[in-house]
Backbone as CSV, one residue per row, in Angstrom:
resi,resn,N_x,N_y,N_z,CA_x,CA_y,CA_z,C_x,C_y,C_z
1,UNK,83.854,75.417,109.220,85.100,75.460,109.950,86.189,75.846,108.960
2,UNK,87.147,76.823,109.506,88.084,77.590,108.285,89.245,77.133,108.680
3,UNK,89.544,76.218,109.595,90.953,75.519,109.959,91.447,74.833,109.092
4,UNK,90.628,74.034,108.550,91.396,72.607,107.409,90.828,73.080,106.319
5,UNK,91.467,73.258,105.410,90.782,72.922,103.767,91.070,71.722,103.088
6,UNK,90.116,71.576,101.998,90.901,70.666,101.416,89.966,68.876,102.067
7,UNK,90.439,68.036,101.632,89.409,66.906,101.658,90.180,66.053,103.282
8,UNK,90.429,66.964,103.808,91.167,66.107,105.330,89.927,65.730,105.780
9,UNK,90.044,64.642,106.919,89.024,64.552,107.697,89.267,64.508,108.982
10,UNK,89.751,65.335,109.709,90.388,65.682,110.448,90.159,66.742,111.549
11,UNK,88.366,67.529,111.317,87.721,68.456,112.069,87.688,67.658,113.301
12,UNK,87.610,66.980,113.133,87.401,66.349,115.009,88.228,66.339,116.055
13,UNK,89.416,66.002,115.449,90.350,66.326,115.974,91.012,68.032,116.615
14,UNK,91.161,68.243,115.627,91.105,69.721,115.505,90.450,70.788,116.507
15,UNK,89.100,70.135,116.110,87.475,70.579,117.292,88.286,70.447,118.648
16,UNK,88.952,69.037,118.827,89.004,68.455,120.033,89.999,69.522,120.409
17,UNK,91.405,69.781,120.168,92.166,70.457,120.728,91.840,71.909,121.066
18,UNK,90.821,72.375,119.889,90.747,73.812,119.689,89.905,73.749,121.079
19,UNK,88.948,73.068,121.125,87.578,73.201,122.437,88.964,72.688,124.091
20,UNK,89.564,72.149,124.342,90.449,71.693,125.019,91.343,73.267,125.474
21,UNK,92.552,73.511,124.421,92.950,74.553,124.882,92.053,75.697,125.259
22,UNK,90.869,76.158,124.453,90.481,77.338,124.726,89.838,77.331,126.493
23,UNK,89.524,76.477,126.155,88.394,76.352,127.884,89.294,76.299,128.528
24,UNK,90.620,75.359,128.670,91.644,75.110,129.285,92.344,76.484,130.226
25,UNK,92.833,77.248,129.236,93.329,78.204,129.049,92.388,79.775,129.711
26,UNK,91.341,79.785,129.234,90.365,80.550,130.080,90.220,80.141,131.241
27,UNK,89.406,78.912,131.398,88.934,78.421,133.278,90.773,78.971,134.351
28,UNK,91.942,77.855,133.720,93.016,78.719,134.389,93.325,79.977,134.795
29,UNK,93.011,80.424,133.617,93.669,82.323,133.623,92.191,83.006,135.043
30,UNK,90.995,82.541,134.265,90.207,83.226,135.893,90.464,82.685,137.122
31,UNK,90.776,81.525,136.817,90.593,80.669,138.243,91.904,81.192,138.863
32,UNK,92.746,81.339,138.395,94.185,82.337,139.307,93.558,83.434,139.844
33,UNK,92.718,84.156,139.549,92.307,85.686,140.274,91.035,85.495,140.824
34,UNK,89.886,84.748,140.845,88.828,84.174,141.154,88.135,83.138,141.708
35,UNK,87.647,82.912,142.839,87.481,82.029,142.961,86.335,80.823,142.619
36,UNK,86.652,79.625,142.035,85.259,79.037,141.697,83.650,79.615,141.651
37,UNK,83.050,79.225,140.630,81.817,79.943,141.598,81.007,80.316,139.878
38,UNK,79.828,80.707,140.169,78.896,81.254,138.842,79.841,82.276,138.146
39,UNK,80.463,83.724,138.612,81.040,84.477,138.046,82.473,83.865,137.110
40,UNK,83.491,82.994,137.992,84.119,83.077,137.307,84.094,81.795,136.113
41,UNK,82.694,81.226,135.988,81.944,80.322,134.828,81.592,81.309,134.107
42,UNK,81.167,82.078,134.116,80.412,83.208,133.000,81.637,83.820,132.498
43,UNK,82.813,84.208,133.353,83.703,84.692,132.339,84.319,83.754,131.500
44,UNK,84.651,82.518,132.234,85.074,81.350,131.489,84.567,80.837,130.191
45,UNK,82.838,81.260,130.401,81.923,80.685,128.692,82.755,81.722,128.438
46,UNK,82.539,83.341,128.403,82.633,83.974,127.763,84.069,83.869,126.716
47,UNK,85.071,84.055,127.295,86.674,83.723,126.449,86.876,82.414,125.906
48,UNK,85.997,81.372,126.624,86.254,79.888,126.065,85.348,80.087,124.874
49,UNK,84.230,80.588,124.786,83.219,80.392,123.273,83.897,81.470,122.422
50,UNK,84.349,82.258,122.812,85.158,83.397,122.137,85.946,82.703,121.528
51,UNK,87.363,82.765,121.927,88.001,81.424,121.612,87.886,80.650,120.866
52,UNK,87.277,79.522,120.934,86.357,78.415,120.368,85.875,78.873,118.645
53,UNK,85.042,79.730,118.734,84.209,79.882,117.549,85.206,80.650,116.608
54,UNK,86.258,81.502,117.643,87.149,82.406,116.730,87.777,81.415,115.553
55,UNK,88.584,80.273,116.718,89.766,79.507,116.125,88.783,78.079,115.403
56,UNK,87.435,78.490,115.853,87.437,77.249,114.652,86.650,77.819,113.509
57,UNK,86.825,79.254,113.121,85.924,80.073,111.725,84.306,80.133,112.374
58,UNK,83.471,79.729,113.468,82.661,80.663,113.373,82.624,81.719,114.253
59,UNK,82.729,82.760,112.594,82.794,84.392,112.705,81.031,85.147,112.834
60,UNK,80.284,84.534,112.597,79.314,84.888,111.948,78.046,84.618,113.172
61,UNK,77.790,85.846,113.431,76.970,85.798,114.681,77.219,85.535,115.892
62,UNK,78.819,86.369,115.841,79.845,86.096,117.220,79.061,86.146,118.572
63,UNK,78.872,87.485,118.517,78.249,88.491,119.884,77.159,87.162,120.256
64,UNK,76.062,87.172,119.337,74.922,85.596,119.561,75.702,84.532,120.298
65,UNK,76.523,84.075,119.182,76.922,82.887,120.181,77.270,82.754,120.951
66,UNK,77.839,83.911,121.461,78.736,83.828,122.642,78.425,83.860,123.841
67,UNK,76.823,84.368,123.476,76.089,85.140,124.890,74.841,83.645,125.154
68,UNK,74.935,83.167,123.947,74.059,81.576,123.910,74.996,80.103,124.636
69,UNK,76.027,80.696,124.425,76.941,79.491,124.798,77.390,79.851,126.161
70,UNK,77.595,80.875,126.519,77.963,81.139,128.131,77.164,80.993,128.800
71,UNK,75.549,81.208,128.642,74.196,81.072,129.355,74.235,79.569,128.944
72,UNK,74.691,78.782,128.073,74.678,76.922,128.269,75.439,76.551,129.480
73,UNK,76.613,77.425,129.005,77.704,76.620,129.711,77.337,76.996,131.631
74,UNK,76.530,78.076,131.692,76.141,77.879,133.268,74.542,76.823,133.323
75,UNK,73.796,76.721,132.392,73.165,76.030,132.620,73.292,74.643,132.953
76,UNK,74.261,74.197,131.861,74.544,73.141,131.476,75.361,72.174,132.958
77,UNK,76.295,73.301,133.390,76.760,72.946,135.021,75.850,72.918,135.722
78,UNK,74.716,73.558,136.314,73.597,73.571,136.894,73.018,72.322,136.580
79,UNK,72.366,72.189,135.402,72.048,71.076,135.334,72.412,69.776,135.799
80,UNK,73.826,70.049,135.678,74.932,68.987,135.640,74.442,68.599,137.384
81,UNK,74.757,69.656,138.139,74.910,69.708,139.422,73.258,68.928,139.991
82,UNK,72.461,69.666,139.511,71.529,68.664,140.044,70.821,67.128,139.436
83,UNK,71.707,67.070,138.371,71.539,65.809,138.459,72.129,64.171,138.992
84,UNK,73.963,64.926,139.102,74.126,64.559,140.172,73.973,64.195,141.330
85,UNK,73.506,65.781,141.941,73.063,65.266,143.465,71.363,64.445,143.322
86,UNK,71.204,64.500,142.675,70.069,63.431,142.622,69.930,62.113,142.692
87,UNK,71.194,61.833,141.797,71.684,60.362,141.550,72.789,60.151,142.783
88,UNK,72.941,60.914,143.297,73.503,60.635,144.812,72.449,60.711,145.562
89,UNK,71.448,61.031,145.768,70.046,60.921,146.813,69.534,59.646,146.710
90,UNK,69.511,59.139,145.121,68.633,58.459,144.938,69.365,57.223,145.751
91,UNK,70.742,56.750,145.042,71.757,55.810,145.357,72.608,56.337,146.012
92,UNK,72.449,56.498,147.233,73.761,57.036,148.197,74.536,55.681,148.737
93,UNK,74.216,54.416,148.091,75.233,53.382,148.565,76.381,53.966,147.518
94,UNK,76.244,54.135,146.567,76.651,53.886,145.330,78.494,55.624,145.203
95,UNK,77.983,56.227,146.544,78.983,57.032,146.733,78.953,58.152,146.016
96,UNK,79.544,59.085,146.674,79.895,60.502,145.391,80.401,59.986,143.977
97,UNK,81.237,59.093,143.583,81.819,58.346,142.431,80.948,58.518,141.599
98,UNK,79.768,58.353,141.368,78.857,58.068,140.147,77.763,59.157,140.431
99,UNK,77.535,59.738,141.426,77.415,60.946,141.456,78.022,61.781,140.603
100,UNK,79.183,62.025,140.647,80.178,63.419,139.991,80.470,62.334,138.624
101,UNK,80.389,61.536,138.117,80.259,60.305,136.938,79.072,61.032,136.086
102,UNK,77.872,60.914,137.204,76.444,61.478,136.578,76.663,63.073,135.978
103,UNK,77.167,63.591,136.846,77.412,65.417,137.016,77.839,65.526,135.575
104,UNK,78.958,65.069,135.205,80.047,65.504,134.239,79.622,64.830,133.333
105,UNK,78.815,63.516,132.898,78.463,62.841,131.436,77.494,64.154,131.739
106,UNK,76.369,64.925,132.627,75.167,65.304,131.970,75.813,66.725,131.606
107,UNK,76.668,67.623,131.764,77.671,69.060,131.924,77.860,68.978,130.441
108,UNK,78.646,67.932,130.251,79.527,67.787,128.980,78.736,67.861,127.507
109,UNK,77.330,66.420,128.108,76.493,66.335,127.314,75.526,67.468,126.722
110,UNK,75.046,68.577,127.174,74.523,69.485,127.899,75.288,70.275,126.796
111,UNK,75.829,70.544,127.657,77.123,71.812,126.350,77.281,71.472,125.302
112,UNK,77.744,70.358,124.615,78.248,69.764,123.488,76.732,70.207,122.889
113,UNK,75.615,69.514,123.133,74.249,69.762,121.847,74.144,71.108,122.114
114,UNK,73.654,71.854,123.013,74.053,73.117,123.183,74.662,73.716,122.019
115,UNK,76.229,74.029,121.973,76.580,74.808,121.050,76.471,74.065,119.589
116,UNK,76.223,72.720,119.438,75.722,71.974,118.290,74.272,73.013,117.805
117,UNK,73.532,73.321,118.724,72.438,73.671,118.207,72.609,75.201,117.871
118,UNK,73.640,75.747,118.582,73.373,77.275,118.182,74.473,77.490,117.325
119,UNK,75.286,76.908,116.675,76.184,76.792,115.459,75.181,76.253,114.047
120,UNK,74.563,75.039,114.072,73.592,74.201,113.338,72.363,73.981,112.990
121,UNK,71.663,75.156,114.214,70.112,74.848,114.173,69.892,73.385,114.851
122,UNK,68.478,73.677,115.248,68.143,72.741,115.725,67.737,71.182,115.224
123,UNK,67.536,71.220,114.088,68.057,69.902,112.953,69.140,68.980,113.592
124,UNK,69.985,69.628,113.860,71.016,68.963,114.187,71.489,68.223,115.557
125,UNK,70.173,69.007,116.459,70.369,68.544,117.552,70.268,66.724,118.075
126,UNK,69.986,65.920,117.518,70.094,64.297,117.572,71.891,64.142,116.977
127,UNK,72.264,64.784,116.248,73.753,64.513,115.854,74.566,64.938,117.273
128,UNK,74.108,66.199,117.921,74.769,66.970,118.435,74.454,65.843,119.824
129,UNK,73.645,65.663,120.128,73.420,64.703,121.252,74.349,63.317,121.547
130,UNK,73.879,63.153,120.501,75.249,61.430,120.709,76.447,61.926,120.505
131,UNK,76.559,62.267,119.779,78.182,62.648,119.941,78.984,63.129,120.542
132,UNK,78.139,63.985,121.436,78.403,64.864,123.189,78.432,63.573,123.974
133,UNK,76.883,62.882,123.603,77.387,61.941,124.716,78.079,60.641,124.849
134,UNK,78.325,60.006,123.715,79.443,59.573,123.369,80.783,59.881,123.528
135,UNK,81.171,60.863,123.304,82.355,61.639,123.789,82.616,61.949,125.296
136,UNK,81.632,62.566,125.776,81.591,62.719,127.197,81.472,61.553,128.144
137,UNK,81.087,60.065,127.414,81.168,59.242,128.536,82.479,58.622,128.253
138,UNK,83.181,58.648,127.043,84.428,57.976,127.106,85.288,58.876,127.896
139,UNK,85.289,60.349,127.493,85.874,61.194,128.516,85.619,61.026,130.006
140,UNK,84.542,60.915,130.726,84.535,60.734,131.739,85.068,59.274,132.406
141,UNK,85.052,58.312,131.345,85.692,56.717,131.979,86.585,57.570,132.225
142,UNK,87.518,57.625,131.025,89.340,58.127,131.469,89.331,58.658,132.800
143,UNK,88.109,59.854,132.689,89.049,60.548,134.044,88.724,59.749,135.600
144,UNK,87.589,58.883,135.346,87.563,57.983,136.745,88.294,57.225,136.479
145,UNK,88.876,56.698,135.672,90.133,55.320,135.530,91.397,55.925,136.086
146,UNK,91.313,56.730,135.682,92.939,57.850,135.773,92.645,58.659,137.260
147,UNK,91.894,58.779,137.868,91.021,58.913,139.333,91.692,60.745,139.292
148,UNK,91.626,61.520,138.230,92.474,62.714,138.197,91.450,64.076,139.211
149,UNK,90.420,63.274,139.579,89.747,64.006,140.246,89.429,63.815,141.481
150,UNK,90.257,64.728,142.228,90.634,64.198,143.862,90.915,65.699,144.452
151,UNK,90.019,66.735,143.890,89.454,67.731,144.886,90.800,68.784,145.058
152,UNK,91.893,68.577,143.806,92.930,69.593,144.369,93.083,70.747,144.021
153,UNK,93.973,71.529,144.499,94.275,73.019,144.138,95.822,73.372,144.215
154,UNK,96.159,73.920,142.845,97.275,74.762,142.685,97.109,76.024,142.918
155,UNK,97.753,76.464,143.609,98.428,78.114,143.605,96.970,78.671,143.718
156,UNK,95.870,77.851,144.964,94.203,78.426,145.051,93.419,78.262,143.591
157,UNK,93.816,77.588,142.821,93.294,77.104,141.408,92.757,75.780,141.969
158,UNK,91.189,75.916,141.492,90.251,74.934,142.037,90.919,73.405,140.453
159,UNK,91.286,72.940,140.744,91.910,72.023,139.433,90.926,70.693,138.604
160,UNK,89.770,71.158,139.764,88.740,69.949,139.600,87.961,71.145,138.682
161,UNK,87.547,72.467,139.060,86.876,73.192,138.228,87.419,73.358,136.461
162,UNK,88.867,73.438,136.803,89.854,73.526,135.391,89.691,72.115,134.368
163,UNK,89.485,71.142,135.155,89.426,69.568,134.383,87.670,69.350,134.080
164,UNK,86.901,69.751,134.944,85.725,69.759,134.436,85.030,70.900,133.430
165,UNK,85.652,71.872,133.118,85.433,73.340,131.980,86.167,72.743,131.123
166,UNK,87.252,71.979,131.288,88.224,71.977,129.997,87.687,70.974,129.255
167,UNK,87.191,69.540,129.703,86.857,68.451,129.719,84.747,69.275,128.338
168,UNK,84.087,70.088,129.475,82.856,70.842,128.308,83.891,71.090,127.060
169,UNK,85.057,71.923,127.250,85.140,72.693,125.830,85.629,71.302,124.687
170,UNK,86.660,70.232,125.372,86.841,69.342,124.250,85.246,68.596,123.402
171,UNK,84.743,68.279,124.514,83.613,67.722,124.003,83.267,68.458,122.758
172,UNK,82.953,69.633,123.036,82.182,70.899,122.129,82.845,70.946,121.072
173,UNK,84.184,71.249,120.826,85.011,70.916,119.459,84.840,70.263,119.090
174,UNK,84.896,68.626,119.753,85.124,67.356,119.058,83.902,67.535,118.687
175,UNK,82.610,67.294,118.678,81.388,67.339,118.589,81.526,68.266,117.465
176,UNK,81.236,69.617,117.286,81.260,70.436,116.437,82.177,70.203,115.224
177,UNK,83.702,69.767,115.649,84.663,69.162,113.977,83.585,67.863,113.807
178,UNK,83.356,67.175,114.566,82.945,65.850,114.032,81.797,66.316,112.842
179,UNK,80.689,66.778,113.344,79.909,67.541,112.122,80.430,68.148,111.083
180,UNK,81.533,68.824,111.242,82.197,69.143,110.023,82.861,68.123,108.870
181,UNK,83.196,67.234,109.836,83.718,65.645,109.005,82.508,65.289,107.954
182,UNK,81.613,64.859,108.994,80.404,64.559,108.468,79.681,65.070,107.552
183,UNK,79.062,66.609,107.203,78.941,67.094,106.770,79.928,67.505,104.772
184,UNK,80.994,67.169,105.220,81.820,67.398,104.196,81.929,66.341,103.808
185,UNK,81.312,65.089,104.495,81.639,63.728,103.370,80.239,63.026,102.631
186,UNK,79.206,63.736,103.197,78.515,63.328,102.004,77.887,64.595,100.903
């Protein structure tokens, strides 16, 4: 990571905002001309890992990653999606709530080792795992505590699609600086 030099420890942070705005900022900009849906996710990996790898220095095997991380980032929703509705089949007392709870810890989780592994190799993938999912379940308390997900739309901007893309890319930073922390301290 070419953001911080110097003995900060502070990639995580960093990760966090850089993965935050970029996804942020992409899912918005399509989601104004597009509507929800596989296409405008594929353009979304595409400028969010763009993005992402630009502003946090990895330069190096752009075109790769980019085309590895956009094919996560629809998998990773897919995935997401049916494991959800599963855990809503299974427990339908239990409501859509922990359903879309399930969806977004497995999305987040999903993505985060994901680009852990195609930045790190696969070595790394047990680091890249907890720390996605660690991250992704404290992220997901907040956003059921804070109940910010209640199905709305600005200006035809799906806002649940924008909070759940933006919500993958922090993970993925934080996750990715956190390794950089790590990495640089022993």
């Amino acid at each position: 990571m070419n953001i911080v030099h110097g003995s900060h420890r502070t990639h995580w942070a960093i990760g966090l905002l850089i993965g935050l705005v970029s996804f942020l900022l992409s899912s918005f900009l399509f989601s104004l001309f597009i509507e929800a849906g596989v296409l405008v996710t594929f353009l979304t990996g595409v400028v969010g890992s763009i993005l992402l790898f630009l502003l946090l220095g990895h330069r190096e095997h752009l075109i790769r990653n980019v085309g590895l991380s956009t094919i996560g980032m629809v998998a990773s929703i897919l995935l997401g999606f049916a494991v959800g509705e599963t855990f809503a089949a299974i427990f339908p007392t239990l409501g859509d709530t922990y359903g879309n709870t399930a969806f977004l810890i497995m999305v987040t989780t999903a993505f985060g080792t994901m680009l852990g592994v195609i930045v790190y190799g696969k070595k790394a993938l047990g680091f890249f795992l907890l720390a996605s999912f660690v991250t992704a379940l404290v992220l997901t308390v907040l956003i059921e505590v804070t109940n910010v997900m209640q199905g709305q739309f600005w200006q035809g901007v799906d806002l649940n699609y924008v909070l759940i893309v933006t919500t993958i890319g922090a993970v993925a930073g934080f996750a990715l600086g956190l390794f950089e922390d790590v990495k640089h301290a022993h």
